[in-house]
ZAMARRO-261247 format. One record per atom (N, C-alpha, C): x, z, y; residue number from 1; atom name. Coordinates in steps of 0.05 Angstrom, whole numbers, plus 5000, padded with zeros to 4 digits. Atoms other than C-alpha are relative to their C-alpha. Layout:
BEGIN
+------+------+------+-----+------+
!   px !   pz !   py !  nr ! atom !
+------+------+------+-----+------+
!    X !    Z !    Y ! NUM !   CA !
...
+------+------+------+-----+------+
END
This chain:
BEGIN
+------+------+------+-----+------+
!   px !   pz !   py !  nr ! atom !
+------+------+------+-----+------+
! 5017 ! 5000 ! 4976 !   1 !    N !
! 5000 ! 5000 ! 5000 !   1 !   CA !
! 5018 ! 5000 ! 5025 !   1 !    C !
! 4995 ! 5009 ! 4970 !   2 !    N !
! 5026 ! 4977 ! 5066 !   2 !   CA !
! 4988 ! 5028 ! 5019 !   2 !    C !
! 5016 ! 4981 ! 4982 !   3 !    N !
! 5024 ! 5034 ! 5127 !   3 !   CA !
! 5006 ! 4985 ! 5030 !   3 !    C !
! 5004 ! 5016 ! 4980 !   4 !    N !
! 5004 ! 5003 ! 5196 !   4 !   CA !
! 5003 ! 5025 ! 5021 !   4 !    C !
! 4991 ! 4974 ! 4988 !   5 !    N !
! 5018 ! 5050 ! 5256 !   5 !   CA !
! 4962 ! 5003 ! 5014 !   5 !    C !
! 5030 ! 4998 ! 5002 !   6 !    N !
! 4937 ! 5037 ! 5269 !   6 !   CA !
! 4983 ! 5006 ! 4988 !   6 !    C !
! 5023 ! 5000 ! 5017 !   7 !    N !
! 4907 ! 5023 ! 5213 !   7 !   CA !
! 5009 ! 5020 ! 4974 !   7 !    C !
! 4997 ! 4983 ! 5016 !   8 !    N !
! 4950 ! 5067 ! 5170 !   8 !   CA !
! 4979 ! 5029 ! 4994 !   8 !    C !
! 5022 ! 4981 ! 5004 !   9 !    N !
! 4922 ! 5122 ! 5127 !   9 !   CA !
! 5002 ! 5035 ! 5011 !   9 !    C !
! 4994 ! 4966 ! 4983 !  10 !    N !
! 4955 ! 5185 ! 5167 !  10 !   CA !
! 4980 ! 4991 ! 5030 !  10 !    C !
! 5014 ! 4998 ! 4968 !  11 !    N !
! 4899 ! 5181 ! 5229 !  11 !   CA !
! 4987 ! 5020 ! 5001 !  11 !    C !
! 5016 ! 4973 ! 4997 !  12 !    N !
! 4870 ! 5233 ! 5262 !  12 !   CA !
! 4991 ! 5001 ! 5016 !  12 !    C !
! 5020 ! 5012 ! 4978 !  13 !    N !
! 4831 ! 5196 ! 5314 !  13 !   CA !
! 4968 ! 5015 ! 4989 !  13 !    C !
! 5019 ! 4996 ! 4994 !  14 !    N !
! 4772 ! 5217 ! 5282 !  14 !   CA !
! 4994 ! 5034 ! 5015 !  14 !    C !
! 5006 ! 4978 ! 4999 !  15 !    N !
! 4778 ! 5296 ! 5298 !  15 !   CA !
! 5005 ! 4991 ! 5040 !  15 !    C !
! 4992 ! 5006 ! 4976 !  16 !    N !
! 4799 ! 5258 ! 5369 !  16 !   CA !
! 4969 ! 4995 ! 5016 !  16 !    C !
! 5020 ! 5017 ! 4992 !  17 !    N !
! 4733 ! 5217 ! 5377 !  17 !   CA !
! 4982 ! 5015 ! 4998 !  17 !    C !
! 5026 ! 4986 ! 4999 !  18 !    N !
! 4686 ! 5266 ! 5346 !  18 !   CA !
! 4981 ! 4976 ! 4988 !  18 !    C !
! 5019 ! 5006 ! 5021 !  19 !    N !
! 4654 ! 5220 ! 5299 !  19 !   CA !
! 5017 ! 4978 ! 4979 !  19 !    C !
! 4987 ! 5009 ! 5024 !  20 !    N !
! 4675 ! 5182 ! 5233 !  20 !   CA !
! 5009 ! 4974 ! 5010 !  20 !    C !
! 4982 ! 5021 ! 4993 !  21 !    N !
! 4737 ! 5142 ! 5250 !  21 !   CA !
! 5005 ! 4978 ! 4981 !  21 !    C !
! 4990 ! 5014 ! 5014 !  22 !    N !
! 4745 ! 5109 ! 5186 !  22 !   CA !
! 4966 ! 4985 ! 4975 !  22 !    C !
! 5011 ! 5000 ! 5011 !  23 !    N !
! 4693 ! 5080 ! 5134 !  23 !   CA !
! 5001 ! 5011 ! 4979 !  23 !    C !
! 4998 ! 4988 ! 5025 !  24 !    N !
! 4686 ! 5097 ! 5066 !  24 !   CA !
! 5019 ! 4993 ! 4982 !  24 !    C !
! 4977 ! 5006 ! 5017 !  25 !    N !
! 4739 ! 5059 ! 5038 !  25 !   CA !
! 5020 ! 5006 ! 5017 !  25 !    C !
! 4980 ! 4988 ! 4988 !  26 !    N !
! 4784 ! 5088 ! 5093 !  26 !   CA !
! 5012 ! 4976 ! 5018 !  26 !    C !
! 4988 ! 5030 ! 4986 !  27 !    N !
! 4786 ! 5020 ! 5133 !  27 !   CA !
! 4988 ! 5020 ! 5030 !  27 !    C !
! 4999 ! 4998 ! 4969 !  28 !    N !
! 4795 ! 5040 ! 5212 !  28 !   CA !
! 4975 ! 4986 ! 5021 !  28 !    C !
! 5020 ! 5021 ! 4980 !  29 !    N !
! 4736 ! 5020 ! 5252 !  29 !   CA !
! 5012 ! 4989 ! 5023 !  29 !    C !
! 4988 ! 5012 ! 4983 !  30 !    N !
! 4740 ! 4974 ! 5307 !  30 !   CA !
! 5009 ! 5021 ! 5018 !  30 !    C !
! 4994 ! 4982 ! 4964 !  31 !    N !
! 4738 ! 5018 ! 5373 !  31 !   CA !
! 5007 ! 5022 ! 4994 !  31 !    C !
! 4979 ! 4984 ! 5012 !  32 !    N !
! 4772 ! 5068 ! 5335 !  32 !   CA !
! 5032 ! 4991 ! 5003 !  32 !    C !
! 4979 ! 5011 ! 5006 !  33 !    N !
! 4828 ! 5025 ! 5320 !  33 !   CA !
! 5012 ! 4985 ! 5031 !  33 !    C !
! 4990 ! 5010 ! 4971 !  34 !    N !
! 4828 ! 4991 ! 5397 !  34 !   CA !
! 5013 ! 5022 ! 5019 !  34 !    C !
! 5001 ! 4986 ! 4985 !  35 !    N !
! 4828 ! 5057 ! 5427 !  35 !   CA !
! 5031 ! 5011 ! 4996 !  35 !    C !
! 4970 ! 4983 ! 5001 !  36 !    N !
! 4896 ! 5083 ! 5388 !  36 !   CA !
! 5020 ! 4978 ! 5008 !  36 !    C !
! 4981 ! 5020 ! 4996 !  37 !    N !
! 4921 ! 5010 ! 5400 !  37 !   CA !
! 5014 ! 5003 ! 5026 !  37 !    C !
! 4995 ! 4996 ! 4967 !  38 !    N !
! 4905 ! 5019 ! 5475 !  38 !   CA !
! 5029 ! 5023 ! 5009 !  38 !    C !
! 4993 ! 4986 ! 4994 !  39 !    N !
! 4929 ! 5091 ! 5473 !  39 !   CA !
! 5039 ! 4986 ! 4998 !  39 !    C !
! 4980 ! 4993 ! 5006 !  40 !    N !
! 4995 ! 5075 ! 5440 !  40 !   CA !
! 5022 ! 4986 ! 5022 !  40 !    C !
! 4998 ! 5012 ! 4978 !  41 !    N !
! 5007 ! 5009 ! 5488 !  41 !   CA !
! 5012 ! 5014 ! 5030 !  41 !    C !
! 5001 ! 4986 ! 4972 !  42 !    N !
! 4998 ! 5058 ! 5548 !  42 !   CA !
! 5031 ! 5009 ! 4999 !  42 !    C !
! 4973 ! 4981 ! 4991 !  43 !    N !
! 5051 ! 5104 ! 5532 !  43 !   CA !
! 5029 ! 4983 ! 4984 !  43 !    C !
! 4971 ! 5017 ! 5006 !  44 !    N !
! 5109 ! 5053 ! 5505 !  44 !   CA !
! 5003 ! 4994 ! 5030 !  44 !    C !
! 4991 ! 5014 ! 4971 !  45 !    N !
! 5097 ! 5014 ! 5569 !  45 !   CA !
! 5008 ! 5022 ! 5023 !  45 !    C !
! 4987 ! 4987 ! 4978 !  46 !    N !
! 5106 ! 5069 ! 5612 !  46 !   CA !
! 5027 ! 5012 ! 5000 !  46 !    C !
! 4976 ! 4994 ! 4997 !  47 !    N !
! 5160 ! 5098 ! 5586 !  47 !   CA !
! 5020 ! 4975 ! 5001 !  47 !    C !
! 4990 ! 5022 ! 4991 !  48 !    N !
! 5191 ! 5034 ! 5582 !  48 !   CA !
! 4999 ! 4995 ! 5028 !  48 !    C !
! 5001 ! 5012 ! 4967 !  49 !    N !
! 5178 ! 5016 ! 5659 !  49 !   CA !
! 5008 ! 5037 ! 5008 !  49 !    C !
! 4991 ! 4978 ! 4981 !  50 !    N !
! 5202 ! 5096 ! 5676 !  50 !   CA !
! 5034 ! 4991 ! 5001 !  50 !    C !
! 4970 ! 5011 ! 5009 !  51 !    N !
! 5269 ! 5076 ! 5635 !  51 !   CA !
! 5013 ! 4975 ! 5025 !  51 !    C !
! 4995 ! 5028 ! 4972 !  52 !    N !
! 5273 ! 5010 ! 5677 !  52 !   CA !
! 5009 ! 5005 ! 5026 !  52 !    C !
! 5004 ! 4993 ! 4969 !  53 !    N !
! 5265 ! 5037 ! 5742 !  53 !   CA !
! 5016 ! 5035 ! 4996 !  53 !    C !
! 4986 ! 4976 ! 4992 !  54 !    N !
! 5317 ! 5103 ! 5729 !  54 !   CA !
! 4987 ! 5025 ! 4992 !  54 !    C !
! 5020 ! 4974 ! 4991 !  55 !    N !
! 5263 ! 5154 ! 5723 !  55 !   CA !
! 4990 ! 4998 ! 5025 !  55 !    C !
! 5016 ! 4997 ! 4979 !  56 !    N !
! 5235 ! 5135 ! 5784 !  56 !   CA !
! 4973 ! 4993 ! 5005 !  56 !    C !
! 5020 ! 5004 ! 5005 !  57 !    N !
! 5165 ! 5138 ! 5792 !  57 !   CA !
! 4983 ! 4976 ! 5004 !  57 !    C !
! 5007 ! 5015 ! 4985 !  58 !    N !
! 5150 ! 5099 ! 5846 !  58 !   CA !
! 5010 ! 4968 ! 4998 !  58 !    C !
! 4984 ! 5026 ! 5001 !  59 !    N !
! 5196 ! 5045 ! 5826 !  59 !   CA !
! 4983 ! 4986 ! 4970 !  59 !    C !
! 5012 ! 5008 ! 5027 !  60 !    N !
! 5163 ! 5048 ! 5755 !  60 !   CA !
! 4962 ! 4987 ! 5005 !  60 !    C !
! 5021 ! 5011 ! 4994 !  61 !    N !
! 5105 ! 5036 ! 5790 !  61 !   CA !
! 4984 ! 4973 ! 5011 !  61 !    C !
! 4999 ! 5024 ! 4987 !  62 !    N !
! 5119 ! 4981 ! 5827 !  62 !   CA !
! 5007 ! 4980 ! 4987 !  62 !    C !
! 4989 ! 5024 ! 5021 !  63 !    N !
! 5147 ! 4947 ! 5774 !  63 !   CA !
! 4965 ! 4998 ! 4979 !  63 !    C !
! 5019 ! 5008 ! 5016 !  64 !    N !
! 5081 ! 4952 ! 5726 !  64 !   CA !
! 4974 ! 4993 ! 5013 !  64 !    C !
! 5029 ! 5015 ! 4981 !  65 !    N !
! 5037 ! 4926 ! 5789 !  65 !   CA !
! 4978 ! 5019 ! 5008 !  65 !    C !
! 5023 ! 4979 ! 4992 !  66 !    N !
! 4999 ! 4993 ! 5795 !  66 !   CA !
! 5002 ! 5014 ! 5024 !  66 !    C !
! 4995 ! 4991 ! 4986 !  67 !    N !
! 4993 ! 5037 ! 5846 !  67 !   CA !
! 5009 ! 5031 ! 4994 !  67 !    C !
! 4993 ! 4970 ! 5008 !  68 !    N !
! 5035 ! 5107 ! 5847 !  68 !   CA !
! 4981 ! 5018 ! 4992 !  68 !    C !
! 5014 ! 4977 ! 5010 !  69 !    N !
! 4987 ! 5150 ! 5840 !  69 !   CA !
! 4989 ! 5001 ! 4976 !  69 !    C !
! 5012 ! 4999 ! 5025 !  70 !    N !
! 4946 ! 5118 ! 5789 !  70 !   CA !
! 5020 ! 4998 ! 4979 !  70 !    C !
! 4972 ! 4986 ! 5010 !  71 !    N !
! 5019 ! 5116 ! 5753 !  71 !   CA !
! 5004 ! 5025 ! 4991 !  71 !    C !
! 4992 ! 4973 ! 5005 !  72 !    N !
! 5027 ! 5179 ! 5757 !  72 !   CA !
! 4978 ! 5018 ! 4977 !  72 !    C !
! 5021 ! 4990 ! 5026 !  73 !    N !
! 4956 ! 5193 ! 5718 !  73 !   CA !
! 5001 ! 4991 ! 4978 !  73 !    C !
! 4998 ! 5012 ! 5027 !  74 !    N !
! 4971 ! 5151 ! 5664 !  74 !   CA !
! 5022 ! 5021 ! 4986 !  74 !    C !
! 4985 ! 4977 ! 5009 !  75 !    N !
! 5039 ! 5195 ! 5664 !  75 !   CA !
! 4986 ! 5026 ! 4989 !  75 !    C !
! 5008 ! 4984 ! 5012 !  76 !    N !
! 5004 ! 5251 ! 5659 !  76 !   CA !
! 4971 ! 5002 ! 4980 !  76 !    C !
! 5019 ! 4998 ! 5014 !  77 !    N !
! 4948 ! 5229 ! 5617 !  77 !   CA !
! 5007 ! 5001 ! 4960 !  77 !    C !
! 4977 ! 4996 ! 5021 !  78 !    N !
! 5008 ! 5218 ! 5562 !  78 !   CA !
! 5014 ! 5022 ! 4991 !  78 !    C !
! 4982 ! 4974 ! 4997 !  79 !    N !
! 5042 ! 5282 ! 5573 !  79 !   CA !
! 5029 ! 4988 ! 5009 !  79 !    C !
! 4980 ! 5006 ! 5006 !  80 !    N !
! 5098 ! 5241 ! 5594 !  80 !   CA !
! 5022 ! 5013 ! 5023 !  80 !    C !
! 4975 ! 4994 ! 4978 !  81 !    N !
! 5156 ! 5272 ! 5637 !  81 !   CA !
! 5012 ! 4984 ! 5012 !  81 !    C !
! 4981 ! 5013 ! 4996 !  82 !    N !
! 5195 ! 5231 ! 5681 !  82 !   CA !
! 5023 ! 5014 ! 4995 !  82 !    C !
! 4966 ! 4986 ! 5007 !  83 !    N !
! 5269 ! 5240 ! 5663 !  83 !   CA !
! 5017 ! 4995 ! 5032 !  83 !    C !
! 4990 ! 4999 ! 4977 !  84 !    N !
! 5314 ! 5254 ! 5707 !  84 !   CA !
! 5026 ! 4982 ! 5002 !  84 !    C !
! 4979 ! 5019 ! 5000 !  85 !    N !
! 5370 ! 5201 ! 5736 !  85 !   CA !
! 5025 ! 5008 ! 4999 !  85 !    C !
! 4960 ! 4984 ! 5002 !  86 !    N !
! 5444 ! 5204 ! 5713 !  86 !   CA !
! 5016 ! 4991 ! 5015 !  86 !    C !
! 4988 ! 5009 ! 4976 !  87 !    N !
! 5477 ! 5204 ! 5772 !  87 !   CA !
! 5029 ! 4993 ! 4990 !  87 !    C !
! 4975 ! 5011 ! 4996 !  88 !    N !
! 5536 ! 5158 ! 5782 !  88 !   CA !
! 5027 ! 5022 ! 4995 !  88 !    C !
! 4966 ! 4986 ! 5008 !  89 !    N !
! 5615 ! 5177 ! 5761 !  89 !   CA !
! 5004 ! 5006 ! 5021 !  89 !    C !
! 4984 ! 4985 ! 4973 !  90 !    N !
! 5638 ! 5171 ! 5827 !  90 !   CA !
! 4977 ! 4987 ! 5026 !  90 !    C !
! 5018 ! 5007 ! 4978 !  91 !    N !
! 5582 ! 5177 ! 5881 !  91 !   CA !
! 5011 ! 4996 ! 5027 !  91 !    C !
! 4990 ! 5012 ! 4976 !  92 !    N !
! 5592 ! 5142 ! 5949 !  92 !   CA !
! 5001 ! 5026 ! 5013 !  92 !    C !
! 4993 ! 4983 ! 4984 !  93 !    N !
! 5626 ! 5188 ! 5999 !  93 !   CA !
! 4996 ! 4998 ! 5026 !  93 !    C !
+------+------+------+-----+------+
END
């Protein structure tokens, strides 16, 4: 058996959703299966576009076309921390 990072058989969307995530043979319903797609989507791309842009928020924001703030809710709708930037060897004097 094949494990899918969606449709695999470790999910636990349904205790998420509050009603039966899977059928009876354990196949993933649709808007079950869109919603963890969505979810998972969200938080690669952000961290990916925080990485990009340094840890900077604003920069990560500007880069994925959104606006900071709403940025920042997606951040925290993830739990995701921005990291902090590793400042240069030898910073300008």
């Amino acid at each position: 058996m094949l494990y899918h990072p969606v449709y695999g058989p470790n999910d636990d969307t349904q205790a998420r959703s509050g009603g039966k995530a899977r059928d009876d043979s354990g196949f993933m319903r649709f808007q079950t299966a869109k919603a963890e797609a969505v979810r998972t989507f969200e938080r690669d791309y952000l961290q990916r576009a925080l990485k990009h842009a340094n840890g900077n928020v604003t920069r990560a924001a500007q880069l994925a076309g959104k606006e900071r703030r709403a940025f920042g809710k997606l951040l925290k709708k993830h739990g995701i921390v921005r990291e902090t930037p590793v400042p240069a060897e030898n910073p300008p004097v």
